[in-house]
TIZAMAR-512062 format. One record per atom (N, C-alpha, C, O, CB): x, y, z; atom name; residue in one letter; residue number from 1. Coordinates in Angstrom, 2 decimals. Glycine has a CB too. Layout:
<sites>
{xx: X	yy: Y	zz: Z	atom: CA	type: A	seq: NUM};
...
</sites>
This chain:
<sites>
{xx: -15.44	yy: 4.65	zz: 1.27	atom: N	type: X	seq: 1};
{xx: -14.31	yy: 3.71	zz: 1.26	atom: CA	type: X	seq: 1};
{xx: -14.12	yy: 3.05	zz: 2.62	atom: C	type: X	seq: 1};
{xx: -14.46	yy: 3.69	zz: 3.62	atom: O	type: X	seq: 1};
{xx: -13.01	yy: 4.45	zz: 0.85	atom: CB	type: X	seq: 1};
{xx: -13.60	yy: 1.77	zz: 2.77	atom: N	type: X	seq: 2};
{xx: -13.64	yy: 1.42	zz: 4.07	atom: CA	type: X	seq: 2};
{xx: -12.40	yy: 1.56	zz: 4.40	atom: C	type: X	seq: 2};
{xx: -11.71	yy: 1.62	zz: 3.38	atom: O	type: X	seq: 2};
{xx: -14.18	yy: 0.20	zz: 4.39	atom: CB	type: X	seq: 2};
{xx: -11.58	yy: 1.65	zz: 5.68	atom: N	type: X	seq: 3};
{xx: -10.49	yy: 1.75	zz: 5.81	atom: CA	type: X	seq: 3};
{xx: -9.53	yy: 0.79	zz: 5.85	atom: C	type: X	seq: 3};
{xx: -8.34	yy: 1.08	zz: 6.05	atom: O	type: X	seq: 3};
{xx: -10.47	yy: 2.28	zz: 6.53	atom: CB	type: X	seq: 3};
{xx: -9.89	yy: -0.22	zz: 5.68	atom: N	type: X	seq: 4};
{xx: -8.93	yy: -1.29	zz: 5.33	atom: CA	type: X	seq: 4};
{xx: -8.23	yy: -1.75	zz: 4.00	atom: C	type: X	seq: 4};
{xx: -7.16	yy: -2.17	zz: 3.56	atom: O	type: X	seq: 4};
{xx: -9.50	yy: -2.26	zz: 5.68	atom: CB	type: X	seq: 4};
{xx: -9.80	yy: -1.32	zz: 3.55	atom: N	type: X	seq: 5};
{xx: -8.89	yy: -1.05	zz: 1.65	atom: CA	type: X	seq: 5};
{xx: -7.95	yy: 0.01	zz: 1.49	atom: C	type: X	seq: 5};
{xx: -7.24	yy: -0.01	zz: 0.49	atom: O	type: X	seq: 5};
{xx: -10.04	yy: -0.50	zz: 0.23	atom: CB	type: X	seq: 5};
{xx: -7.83	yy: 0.88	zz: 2.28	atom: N	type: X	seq: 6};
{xx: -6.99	yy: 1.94	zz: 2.52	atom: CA	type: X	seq: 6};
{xx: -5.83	yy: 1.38	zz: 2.41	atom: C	type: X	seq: 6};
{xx: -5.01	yy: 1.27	zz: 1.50	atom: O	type: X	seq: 6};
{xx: -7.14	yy: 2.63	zz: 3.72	atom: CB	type: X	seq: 6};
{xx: -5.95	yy: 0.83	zz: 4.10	atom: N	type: X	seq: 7};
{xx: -4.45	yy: 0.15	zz: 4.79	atom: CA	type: X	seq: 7};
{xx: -3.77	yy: -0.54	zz: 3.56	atom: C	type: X	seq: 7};
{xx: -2.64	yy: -0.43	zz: 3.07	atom: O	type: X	seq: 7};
{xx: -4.73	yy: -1.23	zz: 6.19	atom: CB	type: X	seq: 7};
{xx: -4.73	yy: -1.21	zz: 3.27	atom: N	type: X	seq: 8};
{xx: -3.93	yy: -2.54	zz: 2.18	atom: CA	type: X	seq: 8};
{xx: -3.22	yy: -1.79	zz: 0.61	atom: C	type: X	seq: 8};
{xx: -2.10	yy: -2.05	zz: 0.16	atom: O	type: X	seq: 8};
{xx: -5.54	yy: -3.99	zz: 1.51	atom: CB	type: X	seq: 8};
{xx: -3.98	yy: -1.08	zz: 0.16	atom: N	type: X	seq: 9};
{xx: -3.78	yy: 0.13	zz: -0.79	atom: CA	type: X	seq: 9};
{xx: -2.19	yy: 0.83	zz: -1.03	atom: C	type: X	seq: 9};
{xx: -1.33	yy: 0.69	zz: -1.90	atom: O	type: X	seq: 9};
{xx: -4.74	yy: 1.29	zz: -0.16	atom: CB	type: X	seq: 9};
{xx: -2.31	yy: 1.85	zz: 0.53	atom: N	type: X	seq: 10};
{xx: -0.93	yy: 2.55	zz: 1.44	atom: CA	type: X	seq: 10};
{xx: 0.17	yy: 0.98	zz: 1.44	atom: C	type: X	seq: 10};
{xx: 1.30	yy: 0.90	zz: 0.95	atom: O	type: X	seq: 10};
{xx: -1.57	yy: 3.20	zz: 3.67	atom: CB	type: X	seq: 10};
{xx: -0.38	yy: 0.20	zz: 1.93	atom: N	type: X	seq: 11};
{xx: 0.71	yy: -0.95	zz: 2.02	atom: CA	type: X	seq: 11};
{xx: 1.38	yy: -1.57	zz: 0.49	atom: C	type: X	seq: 11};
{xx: 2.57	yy: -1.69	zz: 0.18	atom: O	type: X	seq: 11};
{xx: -0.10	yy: -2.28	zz: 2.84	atom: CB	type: X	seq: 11};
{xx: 0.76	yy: -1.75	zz: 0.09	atom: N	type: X	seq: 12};
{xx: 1.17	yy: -2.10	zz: -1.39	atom: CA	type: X	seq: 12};
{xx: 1.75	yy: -0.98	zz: -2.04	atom: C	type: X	seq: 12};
{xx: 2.74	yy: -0.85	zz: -2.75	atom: O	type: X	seq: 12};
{xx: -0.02	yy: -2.56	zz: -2.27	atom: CB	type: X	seq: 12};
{xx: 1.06	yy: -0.37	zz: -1.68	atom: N	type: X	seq: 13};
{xx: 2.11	yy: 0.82	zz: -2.39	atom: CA	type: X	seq: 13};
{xx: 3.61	yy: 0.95	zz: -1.63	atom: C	type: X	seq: 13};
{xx: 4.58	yy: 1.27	zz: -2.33	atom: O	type: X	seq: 13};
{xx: 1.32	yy: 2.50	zz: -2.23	atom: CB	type: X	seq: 13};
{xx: 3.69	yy: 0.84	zz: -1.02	atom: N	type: X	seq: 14};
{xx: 4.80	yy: 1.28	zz: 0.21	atom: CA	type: X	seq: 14};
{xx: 6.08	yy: 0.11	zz: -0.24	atom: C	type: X	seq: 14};
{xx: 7.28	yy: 0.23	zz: -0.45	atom: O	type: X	seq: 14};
{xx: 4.00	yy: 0.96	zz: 2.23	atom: CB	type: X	seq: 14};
{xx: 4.98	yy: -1.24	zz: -0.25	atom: N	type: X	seq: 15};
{xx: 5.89	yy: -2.38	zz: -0.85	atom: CA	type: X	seq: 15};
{xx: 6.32	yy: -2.06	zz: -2.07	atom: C	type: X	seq: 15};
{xx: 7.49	yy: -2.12	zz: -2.47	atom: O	type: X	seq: 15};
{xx: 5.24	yy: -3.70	zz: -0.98	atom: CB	type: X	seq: 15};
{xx: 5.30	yy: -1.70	zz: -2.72	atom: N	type: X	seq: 16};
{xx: 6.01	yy: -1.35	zz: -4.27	atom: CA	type: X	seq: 16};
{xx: 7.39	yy: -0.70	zz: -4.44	atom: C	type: X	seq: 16};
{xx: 8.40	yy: -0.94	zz: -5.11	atom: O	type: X	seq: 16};
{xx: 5.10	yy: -0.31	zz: -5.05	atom: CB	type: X	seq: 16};
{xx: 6.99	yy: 0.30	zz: -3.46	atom: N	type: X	seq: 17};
{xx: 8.53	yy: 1.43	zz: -4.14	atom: CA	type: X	seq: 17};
{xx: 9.43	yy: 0.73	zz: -3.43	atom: C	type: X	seq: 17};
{xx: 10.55	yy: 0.76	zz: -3.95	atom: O	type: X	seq: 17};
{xx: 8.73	yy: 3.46	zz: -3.70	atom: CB	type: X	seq: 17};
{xx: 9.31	yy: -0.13	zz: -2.02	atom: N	type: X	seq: 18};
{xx: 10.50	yy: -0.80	zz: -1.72	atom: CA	type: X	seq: 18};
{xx: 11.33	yy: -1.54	zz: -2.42	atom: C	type: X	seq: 18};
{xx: 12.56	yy: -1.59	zz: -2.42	atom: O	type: X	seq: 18};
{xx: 10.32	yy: -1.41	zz: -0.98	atom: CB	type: X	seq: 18};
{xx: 10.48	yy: -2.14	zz: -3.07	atom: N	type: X	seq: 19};
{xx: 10.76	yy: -3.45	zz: -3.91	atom: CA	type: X	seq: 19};
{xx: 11.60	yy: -2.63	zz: -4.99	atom: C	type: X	seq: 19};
{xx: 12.59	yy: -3.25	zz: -5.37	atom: O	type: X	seq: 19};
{xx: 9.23	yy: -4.39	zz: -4.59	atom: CB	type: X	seq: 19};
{xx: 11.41	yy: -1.16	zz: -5.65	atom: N	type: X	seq: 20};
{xx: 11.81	yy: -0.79	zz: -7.11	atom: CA	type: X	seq: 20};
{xx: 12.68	yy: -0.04	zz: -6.51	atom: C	type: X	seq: 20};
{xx: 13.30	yy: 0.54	zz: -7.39	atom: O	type: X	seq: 20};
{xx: 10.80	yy: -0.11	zz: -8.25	atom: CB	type: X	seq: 20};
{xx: 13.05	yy: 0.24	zz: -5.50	atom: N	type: X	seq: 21};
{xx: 14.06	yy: 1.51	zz: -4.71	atom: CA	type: X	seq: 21};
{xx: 15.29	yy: 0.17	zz: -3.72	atom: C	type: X	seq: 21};
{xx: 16.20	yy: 0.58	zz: -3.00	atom: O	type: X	seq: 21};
{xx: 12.61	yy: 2.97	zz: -3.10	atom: CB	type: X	seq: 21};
</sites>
Protein backbone atom coordinates (compact mmCIF):
# COMPACT_ATOMS: atom_id res chain seq x y z
CA UNK A 1 0.00 0.00 0.00
CA UNK A 2 1.45 3.35 -0.51
CA UNK A 3 1.07 5.78 2.15
CA UNK A 4 -0.75 8.34 0.71
CA UNK A 5 -3.67 6.22 -0.12
CA UNK A 6 -3.54 5.78 3.51
CA UNK A 7 -3.52 9.54 4.37
CA UNK A 8 -6.38 10.15 1.97
CA UNK A 9 -8.36 6.91 3.21
CA UNK A 10 -7.80 8.08 7.36
CA UNK A 11 -8.91 11.54 5.92
CA UNK A 12 -12.09 10.70 4.40
CA UNK A 13 -12.91 8.79 6.87
CA UNK A 14 -12.32 11.34 9.57
CA UNK A 15 -14.44 13.73 7.23
CA UNK A 16 -17.05 11.28 7.12
CA UNK A 17 -17.92 10.91 10.76
CA UNK A 18 -17.52 14.73 10.98
CA UNK A 19 -19.89 15.41 8.56
CA UNK A 20 -22.57 12.54 10.28
CA UNK A 21 -21.55 13.54 14.03
Amino acid sequence: MRKTAIASTLATLILGAASMS
